[in-house]
C-alpha positions in Angstrom: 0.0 0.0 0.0 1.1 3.8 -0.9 0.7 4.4 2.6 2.9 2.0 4.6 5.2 2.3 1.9 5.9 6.1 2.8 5.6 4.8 6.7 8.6 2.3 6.0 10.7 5.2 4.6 10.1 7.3 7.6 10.9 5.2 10.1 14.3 4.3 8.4 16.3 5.3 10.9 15.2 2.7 13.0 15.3 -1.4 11.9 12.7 -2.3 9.6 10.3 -5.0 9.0 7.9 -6.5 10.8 8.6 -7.0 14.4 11.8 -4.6 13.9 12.6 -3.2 16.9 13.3 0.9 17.3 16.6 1.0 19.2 16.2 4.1 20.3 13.1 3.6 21.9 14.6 0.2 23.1 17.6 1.0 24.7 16.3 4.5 25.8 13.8 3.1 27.9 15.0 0.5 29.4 18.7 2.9 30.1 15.8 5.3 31.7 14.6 2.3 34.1 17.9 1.4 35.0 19.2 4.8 36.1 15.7 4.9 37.8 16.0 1.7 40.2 20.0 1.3 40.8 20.2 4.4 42.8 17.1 3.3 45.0 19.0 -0.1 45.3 22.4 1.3 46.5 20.8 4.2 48.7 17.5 4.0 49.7 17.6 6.5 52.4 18.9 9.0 50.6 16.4 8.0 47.7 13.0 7.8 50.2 14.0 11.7 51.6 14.4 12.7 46.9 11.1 11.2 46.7 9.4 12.4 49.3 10.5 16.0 49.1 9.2 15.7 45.1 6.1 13.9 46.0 5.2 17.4 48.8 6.4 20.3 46.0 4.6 18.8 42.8 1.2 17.9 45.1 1.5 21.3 46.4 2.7 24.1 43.9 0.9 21.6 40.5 -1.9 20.2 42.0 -4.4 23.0 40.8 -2.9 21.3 37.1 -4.4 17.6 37.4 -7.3 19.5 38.7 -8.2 21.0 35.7 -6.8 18.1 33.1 -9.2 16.0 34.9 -12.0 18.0 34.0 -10.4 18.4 30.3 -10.6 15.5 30.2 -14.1 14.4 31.5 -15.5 17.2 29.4 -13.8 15.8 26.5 -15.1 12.1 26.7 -18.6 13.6 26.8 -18.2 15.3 23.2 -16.8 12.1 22.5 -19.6 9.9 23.6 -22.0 12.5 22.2 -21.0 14.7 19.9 -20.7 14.3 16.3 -17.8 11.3 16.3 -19.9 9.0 18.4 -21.3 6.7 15.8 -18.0 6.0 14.1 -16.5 3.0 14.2 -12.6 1.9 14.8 -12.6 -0.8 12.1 -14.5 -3.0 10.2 -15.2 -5.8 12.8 -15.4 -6.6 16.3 -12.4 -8.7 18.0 -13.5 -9.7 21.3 -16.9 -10.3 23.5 -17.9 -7.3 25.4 -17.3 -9.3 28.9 -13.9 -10.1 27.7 -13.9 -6.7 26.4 -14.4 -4.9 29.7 -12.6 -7.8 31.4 -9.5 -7.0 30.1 -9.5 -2.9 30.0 -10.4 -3.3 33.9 -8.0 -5.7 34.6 -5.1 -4.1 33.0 -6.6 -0.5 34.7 -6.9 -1.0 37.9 -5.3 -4.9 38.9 -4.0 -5.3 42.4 -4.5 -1.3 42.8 -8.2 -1.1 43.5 -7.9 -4.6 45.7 -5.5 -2.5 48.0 -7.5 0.8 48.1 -11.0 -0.8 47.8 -10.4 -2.4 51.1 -8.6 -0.3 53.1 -8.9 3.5 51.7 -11.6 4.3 53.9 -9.4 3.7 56.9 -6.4 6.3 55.7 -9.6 8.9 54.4 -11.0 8.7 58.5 -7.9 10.2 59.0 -8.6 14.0 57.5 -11.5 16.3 57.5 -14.2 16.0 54.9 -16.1 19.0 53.6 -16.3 20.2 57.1 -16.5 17.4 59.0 -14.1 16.4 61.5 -11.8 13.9 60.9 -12.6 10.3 62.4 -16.5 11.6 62.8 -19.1 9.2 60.6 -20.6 11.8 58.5 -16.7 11.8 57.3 -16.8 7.9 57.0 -19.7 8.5 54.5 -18.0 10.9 52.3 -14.6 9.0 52.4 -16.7 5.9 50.5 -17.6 8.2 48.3 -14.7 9.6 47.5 -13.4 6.0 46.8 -16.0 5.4 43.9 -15.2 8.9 42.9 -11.3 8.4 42.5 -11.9 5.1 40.6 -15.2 6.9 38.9 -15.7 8.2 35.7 -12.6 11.2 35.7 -10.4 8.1 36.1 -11.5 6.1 33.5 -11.7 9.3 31.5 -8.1 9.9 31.8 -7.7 6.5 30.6 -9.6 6.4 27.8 -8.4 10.0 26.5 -6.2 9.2 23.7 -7.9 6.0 22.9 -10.0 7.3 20.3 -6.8 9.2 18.4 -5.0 6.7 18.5 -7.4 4.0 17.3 -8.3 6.5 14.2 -4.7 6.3 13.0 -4.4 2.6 13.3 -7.9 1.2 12.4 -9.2 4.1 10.2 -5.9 5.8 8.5 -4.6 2.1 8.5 -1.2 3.4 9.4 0.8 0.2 10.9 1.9 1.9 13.6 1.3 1.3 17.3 2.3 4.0 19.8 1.9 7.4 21.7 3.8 9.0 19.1 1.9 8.7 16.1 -1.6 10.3 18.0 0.4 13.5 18.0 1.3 14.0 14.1 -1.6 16.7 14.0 0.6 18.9 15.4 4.2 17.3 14.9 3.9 16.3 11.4 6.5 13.9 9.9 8.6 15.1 13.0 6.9 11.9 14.9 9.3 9.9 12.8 12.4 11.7 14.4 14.1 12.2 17.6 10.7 14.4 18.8 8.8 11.3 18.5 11.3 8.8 20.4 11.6 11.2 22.9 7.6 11.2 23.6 7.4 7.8 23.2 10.2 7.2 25.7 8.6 9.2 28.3 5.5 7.6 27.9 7.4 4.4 28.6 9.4 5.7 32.1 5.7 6.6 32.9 4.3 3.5 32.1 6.9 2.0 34.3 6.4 4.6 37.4 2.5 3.5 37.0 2.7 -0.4 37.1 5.3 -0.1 39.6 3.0 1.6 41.9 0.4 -1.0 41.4 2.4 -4.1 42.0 4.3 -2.1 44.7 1.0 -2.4 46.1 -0.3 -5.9 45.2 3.0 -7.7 45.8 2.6 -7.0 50.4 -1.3 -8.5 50.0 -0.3 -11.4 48.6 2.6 -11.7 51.1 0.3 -10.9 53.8 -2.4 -13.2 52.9 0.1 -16.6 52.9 1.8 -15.0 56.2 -1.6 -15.1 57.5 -2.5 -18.1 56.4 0.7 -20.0 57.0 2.5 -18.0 60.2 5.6 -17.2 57.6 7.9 -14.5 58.1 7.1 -11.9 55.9 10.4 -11.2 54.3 12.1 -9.2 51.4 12.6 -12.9 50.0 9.3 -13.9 50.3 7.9 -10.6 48.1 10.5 -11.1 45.6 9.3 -14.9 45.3 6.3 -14.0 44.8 7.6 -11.3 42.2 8.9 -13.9 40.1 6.0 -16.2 40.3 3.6 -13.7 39.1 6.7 -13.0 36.1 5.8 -17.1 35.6 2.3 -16.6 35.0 2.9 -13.9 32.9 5.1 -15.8 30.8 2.5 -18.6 29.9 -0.3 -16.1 29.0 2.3 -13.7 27.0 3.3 -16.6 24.9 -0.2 -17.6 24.3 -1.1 -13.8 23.1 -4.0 -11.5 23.9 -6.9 -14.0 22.5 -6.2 -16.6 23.8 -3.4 -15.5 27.2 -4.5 -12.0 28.6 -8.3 -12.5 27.9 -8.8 -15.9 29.2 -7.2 -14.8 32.2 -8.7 -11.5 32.8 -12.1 -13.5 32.5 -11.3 -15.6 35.1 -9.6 -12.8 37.4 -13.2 -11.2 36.9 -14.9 -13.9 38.0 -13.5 -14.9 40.7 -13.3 -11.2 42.0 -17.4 -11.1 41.4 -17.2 -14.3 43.5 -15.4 -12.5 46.5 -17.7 -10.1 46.9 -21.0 -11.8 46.3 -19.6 -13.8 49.2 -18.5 -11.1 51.7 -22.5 -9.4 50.9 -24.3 -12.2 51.6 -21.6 -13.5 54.8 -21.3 -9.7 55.8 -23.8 -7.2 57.7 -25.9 -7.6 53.9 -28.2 -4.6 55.7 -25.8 -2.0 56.2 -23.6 -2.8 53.1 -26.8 -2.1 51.3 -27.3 1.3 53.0 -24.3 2.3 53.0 -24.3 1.5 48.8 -27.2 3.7 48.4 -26.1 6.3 50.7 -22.4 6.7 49.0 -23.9 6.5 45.7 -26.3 9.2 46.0 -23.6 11.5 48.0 -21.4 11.1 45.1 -24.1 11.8 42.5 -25.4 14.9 44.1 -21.5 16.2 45.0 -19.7 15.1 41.7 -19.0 18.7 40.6 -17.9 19.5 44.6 -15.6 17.1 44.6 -13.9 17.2 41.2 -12.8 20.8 42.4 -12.6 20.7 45.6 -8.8 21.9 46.8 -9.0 22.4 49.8 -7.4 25.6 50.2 -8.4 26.7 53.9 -8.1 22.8 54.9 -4.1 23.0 53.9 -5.3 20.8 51.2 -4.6 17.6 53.1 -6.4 15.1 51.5 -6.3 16.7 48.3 -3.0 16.8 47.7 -2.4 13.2 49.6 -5.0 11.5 47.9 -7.0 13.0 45.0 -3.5 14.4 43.5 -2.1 11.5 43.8 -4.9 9.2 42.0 -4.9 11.5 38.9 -1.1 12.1 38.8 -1.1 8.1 38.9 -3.9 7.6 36.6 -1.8 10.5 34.2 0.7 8.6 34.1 -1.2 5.5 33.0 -3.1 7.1 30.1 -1.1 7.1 27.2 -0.7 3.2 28.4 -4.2 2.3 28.9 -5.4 4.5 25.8 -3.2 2.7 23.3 -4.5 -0.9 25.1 -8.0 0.3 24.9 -7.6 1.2 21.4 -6.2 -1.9 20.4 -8.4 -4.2 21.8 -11.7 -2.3 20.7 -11.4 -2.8 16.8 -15.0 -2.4 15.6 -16.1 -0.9 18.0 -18.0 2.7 18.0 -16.5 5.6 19.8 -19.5 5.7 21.8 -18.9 2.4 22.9 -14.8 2.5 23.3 -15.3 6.1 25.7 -18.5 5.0 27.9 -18.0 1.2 28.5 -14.9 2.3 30.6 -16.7 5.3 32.1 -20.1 3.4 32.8 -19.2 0.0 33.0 -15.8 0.1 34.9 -16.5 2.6 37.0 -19.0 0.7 38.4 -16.7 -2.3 38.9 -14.4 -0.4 40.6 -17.1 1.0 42.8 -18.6 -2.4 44.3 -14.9 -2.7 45.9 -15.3 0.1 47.8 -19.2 -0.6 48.5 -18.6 -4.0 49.5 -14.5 -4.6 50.9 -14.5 -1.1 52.1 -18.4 -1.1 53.6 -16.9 -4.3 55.3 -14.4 -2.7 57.0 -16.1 0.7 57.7 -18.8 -1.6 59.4 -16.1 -3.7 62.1 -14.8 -0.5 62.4 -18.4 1.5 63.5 -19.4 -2.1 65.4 -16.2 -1.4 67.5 -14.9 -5.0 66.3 -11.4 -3.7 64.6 -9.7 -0.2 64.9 -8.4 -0.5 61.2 -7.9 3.3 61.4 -5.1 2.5 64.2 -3.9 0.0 62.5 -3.3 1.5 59.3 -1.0 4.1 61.1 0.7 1.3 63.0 1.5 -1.4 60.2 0.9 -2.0 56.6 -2.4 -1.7 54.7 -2.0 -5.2 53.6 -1.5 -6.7 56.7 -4.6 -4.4 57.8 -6.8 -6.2 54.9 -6.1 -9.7 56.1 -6.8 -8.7 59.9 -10.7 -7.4 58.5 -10.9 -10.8 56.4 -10.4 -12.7 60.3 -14.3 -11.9 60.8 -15.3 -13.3 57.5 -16.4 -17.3 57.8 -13.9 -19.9 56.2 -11.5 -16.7 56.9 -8.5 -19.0 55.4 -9.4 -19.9 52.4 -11.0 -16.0 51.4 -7.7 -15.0 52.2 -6.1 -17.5 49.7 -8.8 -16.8 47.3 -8.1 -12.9 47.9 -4.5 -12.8 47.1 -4.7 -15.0 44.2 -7.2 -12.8 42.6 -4.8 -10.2 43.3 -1.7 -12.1 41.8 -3.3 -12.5 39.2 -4.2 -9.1 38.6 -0.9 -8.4 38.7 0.0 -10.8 36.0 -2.6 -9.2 33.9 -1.4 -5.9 34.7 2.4 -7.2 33.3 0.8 -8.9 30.5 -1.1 -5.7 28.9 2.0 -3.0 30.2 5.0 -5.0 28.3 2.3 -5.4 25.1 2.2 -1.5 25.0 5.9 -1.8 25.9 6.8 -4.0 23.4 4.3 -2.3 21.2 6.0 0.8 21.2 9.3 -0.5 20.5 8.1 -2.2 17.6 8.2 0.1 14.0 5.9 -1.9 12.2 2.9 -3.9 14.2 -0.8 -4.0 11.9 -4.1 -5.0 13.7 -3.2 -8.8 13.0 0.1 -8.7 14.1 1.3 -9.0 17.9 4.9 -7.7 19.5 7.4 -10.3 19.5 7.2 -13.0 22.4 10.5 -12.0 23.6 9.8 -8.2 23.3 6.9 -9.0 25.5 9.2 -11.3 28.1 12.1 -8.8 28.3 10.0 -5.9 29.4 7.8 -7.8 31.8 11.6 -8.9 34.0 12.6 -5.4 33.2 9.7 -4.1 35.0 10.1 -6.1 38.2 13.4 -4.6 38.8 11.3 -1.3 40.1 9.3 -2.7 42.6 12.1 -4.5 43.7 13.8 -1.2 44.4 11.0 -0.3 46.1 10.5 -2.9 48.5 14.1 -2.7 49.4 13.5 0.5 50.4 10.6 -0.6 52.2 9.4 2.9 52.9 5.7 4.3 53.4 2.7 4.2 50.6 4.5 7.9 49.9 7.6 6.1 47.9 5.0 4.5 45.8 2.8 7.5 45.3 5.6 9.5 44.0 7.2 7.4 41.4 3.8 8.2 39.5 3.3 11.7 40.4 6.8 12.7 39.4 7.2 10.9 36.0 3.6 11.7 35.4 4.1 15.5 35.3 5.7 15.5 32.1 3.3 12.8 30.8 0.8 14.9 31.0 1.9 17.2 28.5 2.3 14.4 26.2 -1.8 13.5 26.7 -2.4 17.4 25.9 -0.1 17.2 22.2 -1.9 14.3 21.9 -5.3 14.9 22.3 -4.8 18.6 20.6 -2.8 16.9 17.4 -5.9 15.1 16.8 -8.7 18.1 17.4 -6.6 19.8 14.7 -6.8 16.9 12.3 -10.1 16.5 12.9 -10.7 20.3 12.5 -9.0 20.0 9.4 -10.4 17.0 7.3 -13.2 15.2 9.4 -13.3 11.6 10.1 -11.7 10.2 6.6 -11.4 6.4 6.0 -8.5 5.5 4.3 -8.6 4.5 0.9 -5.0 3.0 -0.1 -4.4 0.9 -3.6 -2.2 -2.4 -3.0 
């Protein structure tokens, strides 16, 4: 085709054919990684006290920033959903089921993050003042479980799903054979995507990429420690988080050489399933009444305060929980959107741009929300009952060792915890298997809708990406080390979702929604 045939001469300077690797995208990213984790291995003090000074300027002096992209962005996936682009289609024909569908965009959002926070973010939230209430007070507790489902709500998933539309239209509708963050900015770039402009965005969508997923299995990897510790009286140990590291790396492994048909998806409809499982099981063994009430009562707090509290700073508060907590998710879920964009655009050929912006925004945002109604209801409830101080505890130990100490009041209390941390393993395997696709992805020159990234592309950046947890737990500081390995790398991110999304507004401006029409 005319078209790829120009494509192959601008990407020259980087190996060509299919499954040719970009070196400079290769070797810059992974030389970004490595100067990354070595100094957190060889001084971790030193590293924690970077971080955390980082994490308190950029919360403080940018915050008013993720603010307003947020609402960009939510404003944006409306005129998506129902503006003039909503009936078009990505492609000619529909790849997967819409369970597997929404299975695998929620897995690969949100894995063994929202089984950490939508336990035991209710507990850190008691912790500040809500909208005038004082912290620890019940009126307090209700708005914190809102604020869950809101952080995981719709301005999540619409961060997300930004660039999903711009970059599906260049690969399904332009039927340019080209799969990365790059390419959705040539509105603005031009040919200049094919240069060292284009590496460079594509290499700091990569180091975000990598802050992101680190943060999530930063955060998965102590559950499932805690949950066999529990279980089994084990030491929990440096050694036993790294085993369980590398296991996860195994599963991984099987479903990356088996692909996204028939690896990632059959696993993510599992991990769903068995996640709907857990929590049909701790509603019908839980205090069912209250879980219900309190589902009702969050839900329609959130509802009738959405606008309150996607702008609410905070500024006579000191902006406490903003900055700790609402910052935080969208800095994290900034850097994750060029990521989960380009996943959710590959994995939605067919599908209109109605459907590819509100099943994440409908759909998963309600998924995410029965954690919070049901794990986090749980909680709240022992902790209302007087059963468990988990707000003590949270200040005392580790979340995850928090979670497993609420799952003691649950009957067959073992085995939920066994069933609890697989889920989340797994979600973490998921989570590997979809971030080295858009790794590999991106490394790749030349990848069309039938092709997939080389098996060993895939491999190498799913070990390369457990060396930064690993310098994470060796520094084995608070949830604040985590936090800020998103918010710092996602800063600059986010200017590559604004190029982005403005490169194709301009296009669009310019010549409308145009199929392709190339001559063999």
């Amino acid at each position: 085709m005319d078209h790829q045939k120009k494509t192959e001469e601008l990407i020259a300077p980087c190996p060509t054919g299919r499954n040719g690797v970009c070196k400079i995208c290769f070797y810059g990213a992974f030389s970004l990684i490595l100067v990354t984790c070595i100094p957190l291995m060889l001084y971790p003090t030193e590293g924690e006290q970077v971080i955390n000074t980082l994490f308190k300027f950029i919360t403080v002096e940018m915050g008013w920033l993720y603010m307003l992209a947020a609402l960009g962005a939510f404003s944006l996936i409306l005129w998506f959903a129902f503006g003039p682009l909503s009936s078009k289609r990505l492609g000619d024909k529909v790849e997967y089921s819409t369970f597997s569908w929404i299975g695998m965009l929620f897995c690969a959002g949100v894995g063994a993050g929202i089984m950490f926070g939508g336990s035991i973010d209710w507990a850190y939230y008691m912790a500040y003042p809500m909208h005038g209430e004082p912290a620890g007070s019940w009126k307090a507790a209700e708005w914190g479980t809102a604020y869950g489902m809101f952080h995981w709500g719709p301005i999540c998933w619409s961060i997300y799903a930004i660039l999903a539309i711009p970059i599906g239209y260049s690969y399904y509708v332009k039927k340019v054979p080209i799969l990365n963050i790059s390419q959705a900015c040539k509105g603005l770039l031009g040919e200049k995507v094919h240069g060292w402009q284009g590496k460079v965005i594509d290499i700091m969508f990569m180091a975000g990429l990598v802050a992101g997923s680190a943060t999530a299995l930063g955060l998965g990897i102590p559950i499932v420690a805690a949950g066999i510790v529990s279980v089994t009286g084990m030491k929990h140990s440096f050694l036993l988080e790294f085993g369980i590291l590398v296991l996860v790396t195994l599963i991984f492994s099987v479903t990356s050489c088996l692909g996204l048909k028939k690896g990632l998806s059959k696993l993510s409809d599992f991990n769903v399933y068995m996640a709907m499982g857990l929590m049909l099981f701790v509603f019908i063994a839980g205090p069912t009444v209250f879980l219900t009430d309190m589902a009702i009562s969050s839900i329609g707090l959130l509802i009738s305060n959405f606008i309150t509290m996607a702008t609410w700073m905070d500024p006579v508060g000191g902006k406490g929980f903003t900055q700790d907590w609402t910052i935080f998710y969208y800095a994290w879920f900034v850097a994750y959107a060029p990521f989960m964009s380009l996943f959710i655009a590959k994995i939605s050929r067919g599908r209109t741009v109605r459907q590819v912006v509100l099943g994440p925004i409908i759909i998963a945002s309600f998924g995410c929300g029965c954690f919070y109604l049901i794990f986090g209801n749980f909680g709240l409830f022992l902790q209302m009952t007087g059963q468990l101080d988990a707000v003590s505890m949270v200040t005392q130990m580790k979340g995850a060792t928090v979670i497993m100490a609420i799952a003691d009041f649950l009957p067959f209390a073992s085995l939920y915890k066994l069933v609890f941390a697989t889920v989340t393993a797994i979600s973490m395997a998921t989570t590997f298997d979809a971030v080295s696709f858009a790794l590999a992805a991106t490394t790749t020159t030349m990848l069309s809708p039938e092709e997939e990234p080389a098996r060993w592309n895939r491999l190498f950046w799913a070990i390369s990406l457990g060396m930064v947890p690993t310098g994470i737990m060796l520094i084995d500081g608070p949830l604040s080390v985590l936090q800020t390995a998103s918010i710092v790398v996602g800063l600059p991110v986010l200017g590559i979702v604004v190029i982005g999304m403005a490169s194709f507004l301009k296009e669009y401006q310019r010549t409308g929604w145009v199929e392709a029409r190339c001559k063999s």
